[in-house]
BAGU-190728 format. One record per residue: residue number from 1; x, y, z of N, C-alpha, C in turn. Coordinates in steps of 0.001 Angstrom, whole numbers. Each point is the difference from the previous one (the first is absolute). Layout:
! residues N
NUM;X;Y;Z;X;Y;Z;X;Y;Z $
...
This chain:
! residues 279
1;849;-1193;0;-849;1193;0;888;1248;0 $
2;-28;1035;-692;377;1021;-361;-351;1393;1504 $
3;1143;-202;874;-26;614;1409;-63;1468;-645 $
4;364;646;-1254;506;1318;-119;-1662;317;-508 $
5;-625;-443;-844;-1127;259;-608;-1219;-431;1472 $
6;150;-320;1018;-818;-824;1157;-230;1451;961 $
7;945;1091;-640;480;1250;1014;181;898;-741 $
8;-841;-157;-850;-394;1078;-934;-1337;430;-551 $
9;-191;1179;-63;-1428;531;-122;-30;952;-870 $
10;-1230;375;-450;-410;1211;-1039;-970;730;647 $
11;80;1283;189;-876;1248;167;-921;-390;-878 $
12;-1328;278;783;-1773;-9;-419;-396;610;-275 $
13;423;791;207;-1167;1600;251;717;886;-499 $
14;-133;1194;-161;-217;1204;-947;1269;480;992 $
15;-53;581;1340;1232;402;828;105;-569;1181 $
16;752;-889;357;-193;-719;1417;1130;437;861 $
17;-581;626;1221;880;755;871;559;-808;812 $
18;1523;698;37;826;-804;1487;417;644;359 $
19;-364;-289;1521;-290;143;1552;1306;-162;703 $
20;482;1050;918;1096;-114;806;-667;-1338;917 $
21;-839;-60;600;-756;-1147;1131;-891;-919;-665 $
22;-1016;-1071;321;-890;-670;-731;-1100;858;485 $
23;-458;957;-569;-1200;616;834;-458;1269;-1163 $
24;-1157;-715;-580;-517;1295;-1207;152;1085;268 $
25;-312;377;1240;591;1623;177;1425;57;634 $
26;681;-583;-454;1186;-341;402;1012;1332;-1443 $
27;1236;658;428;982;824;-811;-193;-549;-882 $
28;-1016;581;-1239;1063;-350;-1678;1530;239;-290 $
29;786;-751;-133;1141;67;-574;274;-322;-1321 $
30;-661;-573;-808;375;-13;-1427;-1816;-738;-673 $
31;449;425;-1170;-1223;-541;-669;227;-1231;-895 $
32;-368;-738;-575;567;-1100;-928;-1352;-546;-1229 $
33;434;42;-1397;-829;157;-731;-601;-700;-533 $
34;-1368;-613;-741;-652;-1040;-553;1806;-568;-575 $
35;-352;-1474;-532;515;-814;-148;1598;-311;45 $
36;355;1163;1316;1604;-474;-169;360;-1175;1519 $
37;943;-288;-109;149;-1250;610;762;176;1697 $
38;-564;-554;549;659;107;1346;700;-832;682 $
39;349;-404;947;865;-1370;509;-893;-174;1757 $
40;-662;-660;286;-557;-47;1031;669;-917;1330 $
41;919;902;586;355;-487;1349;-354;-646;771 $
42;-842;142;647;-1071;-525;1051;-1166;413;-108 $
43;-1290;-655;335;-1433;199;692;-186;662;848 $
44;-538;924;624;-56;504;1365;-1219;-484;250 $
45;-819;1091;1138;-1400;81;281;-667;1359;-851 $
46;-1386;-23;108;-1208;635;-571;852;-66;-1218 $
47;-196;-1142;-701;-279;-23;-616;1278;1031;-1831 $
48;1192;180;874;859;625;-831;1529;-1497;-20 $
49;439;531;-1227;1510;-775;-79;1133;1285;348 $
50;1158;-568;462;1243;884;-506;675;-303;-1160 $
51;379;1143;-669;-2;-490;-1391;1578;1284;-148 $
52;456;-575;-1436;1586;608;-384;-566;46;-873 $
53;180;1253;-977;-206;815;-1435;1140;-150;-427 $
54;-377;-587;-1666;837;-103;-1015;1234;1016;33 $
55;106;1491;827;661;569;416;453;387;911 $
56;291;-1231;905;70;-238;1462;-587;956;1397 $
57;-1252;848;-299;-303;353;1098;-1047;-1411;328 $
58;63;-323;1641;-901;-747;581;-1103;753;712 $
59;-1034;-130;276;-1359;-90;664;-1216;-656;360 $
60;-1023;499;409;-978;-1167;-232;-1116;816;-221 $
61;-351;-1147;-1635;-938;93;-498;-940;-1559;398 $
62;-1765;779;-396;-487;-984;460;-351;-1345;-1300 $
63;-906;-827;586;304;-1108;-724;-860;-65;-925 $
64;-1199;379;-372;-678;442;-621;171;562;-1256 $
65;899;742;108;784;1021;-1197;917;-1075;-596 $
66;506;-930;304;1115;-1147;-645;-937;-1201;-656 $
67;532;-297;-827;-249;-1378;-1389;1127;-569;606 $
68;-338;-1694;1142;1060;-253;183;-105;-1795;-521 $
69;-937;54;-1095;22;-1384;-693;922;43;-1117 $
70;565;-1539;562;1570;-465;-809;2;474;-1529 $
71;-1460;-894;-474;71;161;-1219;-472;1423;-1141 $
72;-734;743;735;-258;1187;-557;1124;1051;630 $
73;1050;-373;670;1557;594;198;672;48;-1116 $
74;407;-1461;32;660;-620;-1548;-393;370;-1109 $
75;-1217;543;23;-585;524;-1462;-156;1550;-309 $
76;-21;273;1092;403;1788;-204;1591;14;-20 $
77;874;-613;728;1314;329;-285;184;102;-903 $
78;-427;-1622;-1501;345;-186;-837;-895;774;-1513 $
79;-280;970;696;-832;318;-1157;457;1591;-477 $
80;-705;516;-1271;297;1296;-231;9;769;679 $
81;447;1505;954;-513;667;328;213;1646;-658 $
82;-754;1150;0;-27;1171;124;-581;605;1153 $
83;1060;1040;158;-491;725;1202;-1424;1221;-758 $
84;-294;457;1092;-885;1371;10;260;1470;-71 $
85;170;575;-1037;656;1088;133;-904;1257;146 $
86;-934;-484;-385;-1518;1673;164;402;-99;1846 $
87;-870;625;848;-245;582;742;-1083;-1200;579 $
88;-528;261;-427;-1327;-1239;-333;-251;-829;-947 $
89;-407;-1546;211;-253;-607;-1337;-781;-1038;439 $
90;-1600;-210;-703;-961;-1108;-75;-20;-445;-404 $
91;25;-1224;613;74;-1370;-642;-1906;-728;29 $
92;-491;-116;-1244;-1203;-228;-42;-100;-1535;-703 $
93;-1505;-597;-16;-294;-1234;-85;129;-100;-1550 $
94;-570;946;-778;-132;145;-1161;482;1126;-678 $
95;910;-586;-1835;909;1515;-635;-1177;839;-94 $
96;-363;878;993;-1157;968;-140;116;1320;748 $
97;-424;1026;171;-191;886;1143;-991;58;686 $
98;-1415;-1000;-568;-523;3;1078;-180;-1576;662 $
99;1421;-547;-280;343;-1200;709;-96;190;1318 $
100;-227;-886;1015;28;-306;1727;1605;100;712 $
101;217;1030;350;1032;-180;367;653;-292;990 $
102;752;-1382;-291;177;-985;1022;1089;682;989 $
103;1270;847;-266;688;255;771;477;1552;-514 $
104;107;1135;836;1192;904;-175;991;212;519 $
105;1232;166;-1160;1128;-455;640;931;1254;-187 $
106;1363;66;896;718;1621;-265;1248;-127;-644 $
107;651;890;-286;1298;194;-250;1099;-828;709 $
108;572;-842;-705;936;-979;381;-877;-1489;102 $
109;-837;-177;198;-916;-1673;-329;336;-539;-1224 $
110;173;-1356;586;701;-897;-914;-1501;-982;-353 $
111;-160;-95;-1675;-1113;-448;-307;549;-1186;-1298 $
112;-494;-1431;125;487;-796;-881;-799;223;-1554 $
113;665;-311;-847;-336;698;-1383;-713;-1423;-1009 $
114;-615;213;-750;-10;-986;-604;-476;499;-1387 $
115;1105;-597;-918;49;512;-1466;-400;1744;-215 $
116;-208;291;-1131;-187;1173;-895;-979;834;411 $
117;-497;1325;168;-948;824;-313;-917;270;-1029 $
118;-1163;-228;-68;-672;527;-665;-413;1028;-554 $
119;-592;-298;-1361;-297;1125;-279;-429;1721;731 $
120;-713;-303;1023;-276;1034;700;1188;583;1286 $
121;801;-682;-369;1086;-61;1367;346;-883;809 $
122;-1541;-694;119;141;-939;1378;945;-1798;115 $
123;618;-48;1305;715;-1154;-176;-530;-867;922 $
124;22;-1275;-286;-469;-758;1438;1408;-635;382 $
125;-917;155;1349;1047;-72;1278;-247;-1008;616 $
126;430;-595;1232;-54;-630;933;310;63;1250 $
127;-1409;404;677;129;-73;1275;1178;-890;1025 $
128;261;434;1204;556;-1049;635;-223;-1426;820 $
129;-1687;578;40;-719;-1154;164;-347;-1059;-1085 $
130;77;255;-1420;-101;-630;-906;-1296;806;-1019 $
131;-641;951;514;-754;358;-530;387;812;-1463 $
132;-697;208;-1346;253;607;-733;-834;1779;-378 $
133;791;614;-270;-292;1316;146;673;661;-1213 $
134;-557;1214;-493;620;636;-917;148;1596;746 $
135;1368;385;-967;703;1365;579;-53;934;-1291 $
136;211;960;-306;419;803;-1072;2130;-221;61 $
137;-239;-302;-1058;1776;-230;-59;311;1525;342 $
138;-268;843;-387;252;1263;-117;685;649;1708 $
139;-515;-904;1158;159;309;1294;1166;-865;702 $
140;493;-828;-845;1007;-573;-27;1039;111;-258 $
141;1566;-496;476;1236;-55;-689;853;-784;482 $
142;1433;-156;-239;257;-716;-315;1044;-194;1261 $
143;-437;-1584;666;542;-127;1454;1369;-157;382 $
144;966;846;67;1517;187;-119;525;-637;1291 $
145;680;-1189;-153;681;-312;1346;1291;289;-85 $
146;1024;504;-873;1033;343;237;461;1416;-379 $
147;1069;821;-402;204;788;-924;1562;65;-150 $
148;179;1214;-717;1749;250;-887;425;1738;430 $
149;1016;-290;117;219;1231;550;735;835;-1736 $
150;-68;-777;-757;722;350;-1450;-575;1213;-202 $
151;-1443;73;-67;-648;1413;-256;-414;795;783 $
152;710;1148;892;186;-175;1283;-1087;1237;-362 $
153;-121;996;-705;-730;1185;-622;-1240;-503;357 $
154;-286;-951;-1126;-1765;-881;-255;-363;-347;1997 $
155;927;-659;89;-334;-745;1309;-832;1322;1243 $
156;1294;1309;242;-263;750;895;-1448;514;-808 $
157;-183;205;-961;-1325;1014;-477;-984;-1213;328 $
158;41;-1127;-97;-1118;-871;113;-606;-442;1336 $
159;1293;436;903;-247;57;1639;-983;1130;244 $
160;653;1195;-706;-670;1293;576;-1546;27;-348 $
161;133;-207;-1201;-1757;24;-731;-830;-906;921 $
162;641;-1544;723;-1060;-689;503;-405;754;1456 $
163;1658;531;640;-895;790;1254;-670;1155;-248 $
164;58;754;-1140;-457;1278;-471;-1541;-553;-95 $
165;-500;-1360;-532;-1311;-152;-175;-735;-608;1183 $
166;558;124;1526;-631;393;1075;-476;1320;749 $
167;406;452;-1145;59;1752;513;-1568;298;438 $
168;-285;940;1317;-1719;-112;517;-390;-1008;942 $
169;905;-1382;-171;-672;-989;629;423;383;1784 $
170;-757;-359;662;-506;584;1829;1770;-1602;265 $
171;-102;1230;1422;1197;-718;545;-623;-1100;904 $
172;242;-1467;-164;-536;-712;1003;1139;-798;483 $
173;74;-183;1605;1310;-513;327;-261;-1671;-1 $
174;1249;-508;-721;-80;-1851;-541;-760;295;-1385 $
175;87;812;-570;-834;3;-1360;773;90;-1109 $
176;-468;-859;-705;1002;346;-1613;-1215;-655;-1249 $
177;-970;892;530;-665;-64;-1464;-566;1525;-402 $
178;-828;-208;-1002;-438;1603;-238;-1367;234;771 $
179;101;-776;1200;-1424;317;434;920;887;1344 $
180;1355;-197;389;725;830;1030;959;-1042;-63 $
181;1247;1193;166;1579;-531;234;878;534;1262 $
182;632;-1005;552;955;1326;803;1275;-35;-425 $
183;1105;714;152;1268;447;-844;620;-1059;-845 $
184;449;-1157;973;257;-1159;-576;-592;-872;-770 $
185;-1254;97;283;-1210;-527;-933;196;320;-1397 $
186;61;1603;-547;219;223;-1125;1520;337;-762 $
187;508;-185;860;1949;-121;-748;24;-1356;61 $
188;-686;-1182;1174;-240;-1355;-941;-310;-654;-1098 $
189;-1334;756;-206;-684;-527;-932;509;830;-1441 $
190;422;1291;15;679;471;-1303;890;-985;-682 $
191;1279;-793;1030;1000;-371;-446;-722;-1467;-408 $
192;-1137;-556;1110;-266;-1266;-54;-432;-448;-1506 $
193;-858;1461;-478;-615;-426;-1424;799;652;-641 $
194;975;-207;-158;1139;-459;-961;1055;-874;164 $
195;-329;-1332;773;297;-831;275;1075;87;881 $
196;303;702;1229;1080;389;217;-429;248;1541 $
197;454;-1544;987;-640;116;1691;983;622;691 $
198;-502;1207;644;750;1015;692;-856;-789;1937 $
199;699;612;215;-38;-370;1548;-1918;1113;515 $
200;-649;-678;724;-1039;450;392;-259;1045;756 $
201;1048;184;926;124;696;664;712;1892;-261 $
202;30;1150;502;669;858;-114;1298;167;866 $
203;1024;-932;-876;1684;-271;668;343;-734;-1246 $
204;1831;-476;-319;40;-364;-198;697;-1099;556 $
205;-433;-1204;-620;296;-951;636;465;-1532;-899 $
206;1477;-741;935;840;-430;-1031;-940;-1154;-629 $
207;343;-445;-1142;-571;-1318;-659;-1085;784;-782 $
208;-551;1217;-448;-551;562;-655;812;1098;-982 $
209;-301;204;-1342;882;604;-1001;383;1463;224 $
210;-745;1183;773;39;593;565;1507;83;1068 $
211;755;1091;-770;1217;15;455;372;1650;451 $
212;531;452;1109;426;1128;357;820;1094;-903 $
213;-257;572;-574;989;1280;-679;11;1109;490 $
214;1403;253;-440;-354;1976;435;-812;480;-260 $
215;-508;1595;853;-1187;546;-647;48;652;-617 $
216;1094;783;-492;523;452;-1290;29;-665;-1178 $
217;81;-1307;-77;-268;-309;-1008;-1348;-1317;-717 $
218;-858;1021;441;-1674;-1173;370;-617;897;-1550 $
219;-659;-894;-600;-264;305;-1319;-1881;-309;146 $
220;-899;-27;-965;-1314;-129;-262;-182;-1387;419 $
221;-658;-252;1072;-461;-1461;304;441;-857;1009 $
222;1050;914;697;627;-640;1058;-398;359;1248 $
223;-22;-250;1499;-709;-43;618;1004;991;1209 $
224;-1513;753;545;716;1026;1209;-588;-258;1247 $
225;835;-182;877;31;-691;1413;-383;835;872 $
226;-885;688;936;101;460;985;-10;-316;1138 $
227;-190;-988;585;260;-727;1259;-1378;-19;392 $
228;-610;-1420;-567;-1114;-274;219;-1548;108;-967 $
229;1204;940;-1055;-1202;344;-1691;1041;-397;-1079 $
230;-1019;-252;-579;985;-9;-1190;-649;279;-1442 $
231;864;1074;-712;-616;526;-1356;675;-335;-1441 $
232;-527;331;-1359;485;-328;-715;450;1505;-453 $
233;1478;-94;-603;616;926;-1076;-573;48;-945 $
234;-403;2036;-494;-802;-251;-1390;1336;715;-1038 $
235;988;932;987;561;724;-896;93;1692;889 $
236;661;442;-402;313;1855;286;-962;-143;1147 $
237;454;-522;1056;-168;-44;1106;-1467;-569;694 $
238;-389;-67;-944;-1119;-508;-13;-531;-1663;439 $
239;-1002;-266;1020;-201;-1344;348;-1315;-436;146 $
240;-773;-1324;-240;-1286;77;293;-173;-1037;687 $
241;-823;-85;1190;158;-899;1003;-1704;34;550 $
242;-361;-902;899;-1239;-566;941;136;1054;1147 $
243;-1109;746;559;363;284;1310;-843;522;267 $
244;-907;-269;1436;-895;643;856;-96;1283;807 $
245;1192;628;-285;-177;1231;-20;-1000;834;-661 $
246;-909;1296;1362;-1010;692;-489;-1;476;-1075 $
247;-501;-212;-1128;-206;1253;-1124;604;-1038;-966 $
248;485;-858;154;230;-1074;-727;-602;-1444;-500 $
249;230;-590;1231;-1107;-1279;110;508;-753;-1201 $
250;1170;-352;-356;-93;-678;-1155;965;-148;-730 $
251;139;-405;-1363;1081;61;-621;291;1609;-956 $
252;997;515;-16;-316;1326;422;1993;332;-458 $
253;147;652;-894;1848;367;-553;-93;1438;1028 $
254;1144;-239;94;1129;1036;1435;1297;472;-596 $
255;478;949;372;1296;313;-24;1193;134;997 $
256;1290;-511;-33;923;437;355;551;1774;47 $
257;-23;148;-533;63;1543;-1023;-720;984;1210 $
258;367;980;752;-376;1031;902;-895;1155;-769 $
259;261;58;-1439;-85;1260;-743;-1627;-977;-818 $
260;-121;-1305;-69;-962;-46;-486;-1258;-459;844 $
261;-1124;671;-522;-1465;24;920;-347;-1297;41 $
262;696;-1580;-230;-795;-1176;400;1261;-155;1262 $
263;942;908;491;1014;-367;1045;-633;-686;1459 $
264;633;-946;271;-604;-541;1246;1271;91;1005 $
265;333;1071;407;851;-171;1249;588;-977;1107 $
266;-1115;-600;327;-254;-823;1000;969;-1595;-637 $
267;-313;-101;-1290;858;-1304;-246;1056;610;-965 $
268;251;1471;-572;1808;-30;-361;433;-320;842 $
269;-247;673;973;1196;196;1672;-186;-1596;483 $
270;-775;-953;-551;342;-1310;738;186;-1071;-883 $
271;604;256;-1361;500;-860;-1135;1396;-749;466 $
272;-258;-1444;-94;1549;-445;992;855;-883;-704 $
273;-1219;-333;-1238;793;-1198;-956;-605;415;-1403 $
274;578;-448;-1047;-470;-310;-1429;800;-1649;73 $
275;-1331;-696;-834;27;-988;-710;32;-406;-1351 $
276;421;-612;-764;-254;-361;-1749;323;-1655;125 $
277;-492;-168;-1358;152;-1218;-474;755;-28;-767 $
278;270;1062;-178;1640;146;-1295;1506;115;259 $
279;-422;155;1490;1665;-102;961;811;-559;-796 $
């Protein structure tokens, strides 16, 4: 029997939250998305597992939210996937719009594919339960698990545009979708959807690609540390980051720069590291 696949699971649901404690109103600490895969530690009580993310943060999510049958494991591993790149994307019973729609799913959900689009757009999919559903290809792309640092230009602009298209979204702390993010949430998920797992947290930390540089020499896309936040580099001083600060609430570009009107004082004076992946 296959011990690695016996301790392994797939996200159910649309966003399934994990919990610093086993307790629904228990700290969100991270969110984890329809169909990506988890590693399940132990069982607890009420009804939650402790579980390790494909990008090693652990928590506990409950059990409910996990697909933890062998064989519909084995068959999402082995099958097509595309992620979700709209904001939102319905997945309905029928290629229709006024199909039943079985699930909505967000930015970063991993959805199994099956063959071509139709004429009208639509592709069928496959649920993780086994169910079949159709998507508009159009809300889709293309699920990157690695990348190249060869095109280092393409790469940084393709970081910036994905956190640039959280821009508005409300700051929620453990959040990294467009329904609310907090700092790390969205300098995760920029780099994540471009195949590229940065550490979850705002630090850096070793065994993640994310490497320390001077701050003199931090370019578009690399990451600014303040001890305890963390933002992305857009350029001429410029940064756009998550943060619950009044008048903000959100994802929300700042400046370094004293002379320019998005200046945030409060985090020049407490910038302690730059990070890149291009070290």
């Amino acid at each position: 029997m296959d011990t690695a696949i016996n301790n392994t699971a797939i996200i159910n649901t649309a966003i399934a939250p994990l919990r610093k404690d086993p307790d629904r109103r228990g700290e969100l600490t991270d969110e984890d998305f329809y169909g990506e895969k988890v590693i399940i530690l132990s069982e607890v009580k009420n009804g939650f597992s402790y579980i390790r993310t494909d990008y090693g943060y652990e928590g506990f999510a409950l059990n409910c939210n996990l697909i933890q049958d062998e064989c519909k494991v084995r068959e999402w591993e082995d099958s097509y996937k595309m992620v979700v790149v709209n904001s939102f994307a319905d997945i309905v019973a029928v290629p229709s719009v006024r199909g039943e729609i079985l699930i909505t799913l967000c930015r970063g959900a991993l959805i199994s594919v099956l063959g071509e689009a139709d004429s009208q757009g639509y592709v069928q999919v496959r649920l993780v339960n086994g169910v079949i559903g159709y998507i508009k290809i159009s809300l889709l792309g293309r699920y990157k698990v690695d990348y190249s640092l060869e095109m280092e230009d393409k790469l940084r602009y393709d970081i910036i545009q994905t956190a640039l298209s959280y821009m508005g979204c409300q700051y929620r702390w453990g959040g990294k979708s467009p329904l609310g993010l907090d700092c790390s949430g969205l300098t995760f998920m920029a780099y994540q959807m471009n195949g590229i797992t940065i550490y979850r947290d705002a630090s850096i930390k070793e065994g993640y690609p994310i490497k320390p540089i001077p701050p003199d020499q931090k370019k578009p896309g690399d990451l600014l540390f303040f001890g305890g936040h963390v933002a992305m580099y857009l350029g001429e001083d410029r940064y756009i980051h998550s943060t619950a600060r009044k008048g903000s609430d959100g994802v929300v570009i700042n400046s370094l720069n004293a002379e320019d009107p998005l200046y945030r004082e409060d985090l020049a004076m407490r910038l302690i590291e730059v990070g890149s992946i291009f070290s």
